[in-house]
C-alpha positions as CSV (number, residue, x, y, z in Angstrom):
1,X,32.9,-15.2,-43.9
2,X,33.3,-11.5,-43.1
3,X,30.9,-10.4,-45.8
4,X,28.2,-12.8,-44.3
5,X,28.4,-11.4,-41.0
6,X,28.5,-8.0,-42.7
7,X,24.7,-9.0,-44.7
8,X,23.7,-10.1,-41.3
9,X,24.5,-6.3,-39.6
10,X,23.1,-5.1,-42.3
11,X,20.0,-7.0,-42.3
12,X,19.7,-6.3,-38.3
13,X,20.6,-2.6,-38.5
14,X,17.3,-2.3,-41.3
15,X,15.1,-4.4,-39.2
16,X,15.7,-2.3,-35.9
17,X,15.1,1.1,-37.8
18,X,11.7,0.3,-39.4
19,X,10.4,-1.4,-36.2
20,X,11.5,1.7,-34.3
21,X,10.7,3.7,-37.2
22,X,7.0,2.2,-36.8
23,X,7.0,2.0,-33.2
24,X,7.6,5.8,-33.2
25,X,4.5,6.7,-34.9
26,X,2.2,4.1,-33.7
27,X,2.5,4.5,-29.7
28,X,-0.1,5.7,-28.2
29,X,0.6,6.5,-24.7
30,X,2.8,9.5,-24.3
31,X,5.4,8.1,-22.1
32,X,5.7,4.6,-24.3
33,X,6.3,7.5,-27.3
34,X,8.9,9.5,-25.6
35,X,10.5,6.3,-24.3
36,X,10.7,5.4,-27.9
37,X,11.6,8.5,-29.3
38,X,14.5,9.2,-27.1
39,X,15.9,5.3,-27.8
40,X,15.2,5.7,-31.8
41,X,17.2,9.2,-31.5
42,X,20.1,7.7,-29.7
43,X,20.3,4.9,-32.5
44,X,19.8,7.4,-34.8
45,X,22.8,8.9,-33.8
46,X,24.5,5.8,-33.8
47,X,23.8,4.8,-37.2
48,X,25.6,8.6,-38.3
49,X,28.6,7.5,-36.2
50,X,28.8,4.6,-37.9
51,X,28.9,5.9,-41.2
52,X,30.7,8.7,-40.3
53,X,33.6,7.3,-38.3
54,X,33.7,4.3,-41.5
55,X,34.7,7.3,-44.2
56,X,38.2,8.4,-45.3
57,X,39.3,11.3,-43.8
58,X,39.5,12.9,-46.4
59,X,35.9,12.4,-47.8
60,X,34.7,15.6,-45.3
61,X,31.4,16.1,-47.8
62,X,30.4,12.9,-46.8
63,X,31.6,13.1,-43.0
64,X,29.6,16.4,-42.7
65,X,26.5,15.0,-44.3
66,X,26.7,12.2,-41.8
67,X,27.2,13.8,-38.6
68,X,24.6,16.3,-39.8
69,X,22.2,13.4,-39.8
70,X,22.7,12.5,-36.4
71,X,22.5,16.3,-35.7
72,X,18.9,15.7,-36.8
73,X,18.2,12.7,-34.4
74,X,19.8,15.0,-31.6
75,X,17.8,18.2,-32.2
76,X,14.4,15.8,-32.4
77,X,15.1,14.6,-28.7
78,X,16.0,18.5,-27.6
79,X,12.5,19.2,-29.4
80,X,10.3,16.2,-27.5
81,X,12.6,17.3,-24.1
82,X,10.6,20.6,-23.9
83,X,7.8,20.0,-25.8
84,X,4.6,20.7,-24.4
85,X,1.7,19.5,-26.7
86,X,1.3,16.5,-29.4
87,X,2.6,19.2,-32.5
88,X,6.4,19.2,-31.1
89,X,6.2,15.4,-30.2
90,X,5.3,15.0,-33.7
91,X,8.2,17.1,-35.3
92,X,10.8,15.4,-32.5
93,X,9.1,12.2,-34.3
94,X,9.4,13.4,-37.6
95,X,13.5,14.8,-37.2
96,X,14.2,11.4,-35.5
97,X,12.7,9.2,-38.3
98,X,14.2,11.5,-41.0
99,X,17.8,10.8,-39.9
100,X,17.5,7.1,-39.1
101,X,16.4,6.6,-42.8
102,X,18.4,8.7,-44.2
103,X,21.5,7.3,-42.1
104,X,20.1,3.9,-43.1
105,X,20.1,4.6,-47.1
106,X,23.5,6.5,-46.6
107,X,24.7,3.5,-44.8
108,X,23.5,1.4,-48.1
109,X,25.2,4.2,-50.5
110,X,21.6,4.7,-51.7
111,X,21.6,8.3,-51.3
């Protein structure tokens, strides 16, 4: 039973980050992408808690490597907070989508 529900979280946590993952980059209106971008970054961060706080504590490689992810998603919403022209938005967008799918596959044990 507890590995169904597990497939299921799963299942939702991959549908959520492609949706947002997609949503991120196909926005058009500036305030509909920072609105995105600031939710996808928070989940982003989520997702490295997650896998973070669900390691051994003595497995620091892969505590570090998991935090530093969600150290991604945070320094993507300090870049769209002052950024002034469509480049930065784009890097915030990049950083953000970077460390949900890497905190995704690392989530998996992909990568």
């Amino acid at each position: 039973m507890a590995i169904g529900i597990f497939a299921v979280l799963f299942a939702a946590v991959s549908v959520v980050s492609v949706l947002g993952i997609l949503l991120l980059f196909l926005l058009k209106e500036e305030k509909g992408q920072k609105i995105c971008l600031y939710i996808m970054g928070a989940w982003g961060m989520c997702i490295a808690a997650f896998h973070g706080l669900s390691l051994p504590g003595n497995w620091i490689g892969g505590q570090i490597a998991a935090w530093g992810l969600g150290l991604m998603s945070a320094a993507g919403i300090v870049v769209c907070a002052g950024a002034e022209g469509e480049e930065k938005r784009q890097l915030a967008s990049i950083l953000v989508a970077v460390s949900i799918a890497g905190g995704v596959l690392r989530l998996f044990s992909i990568v």
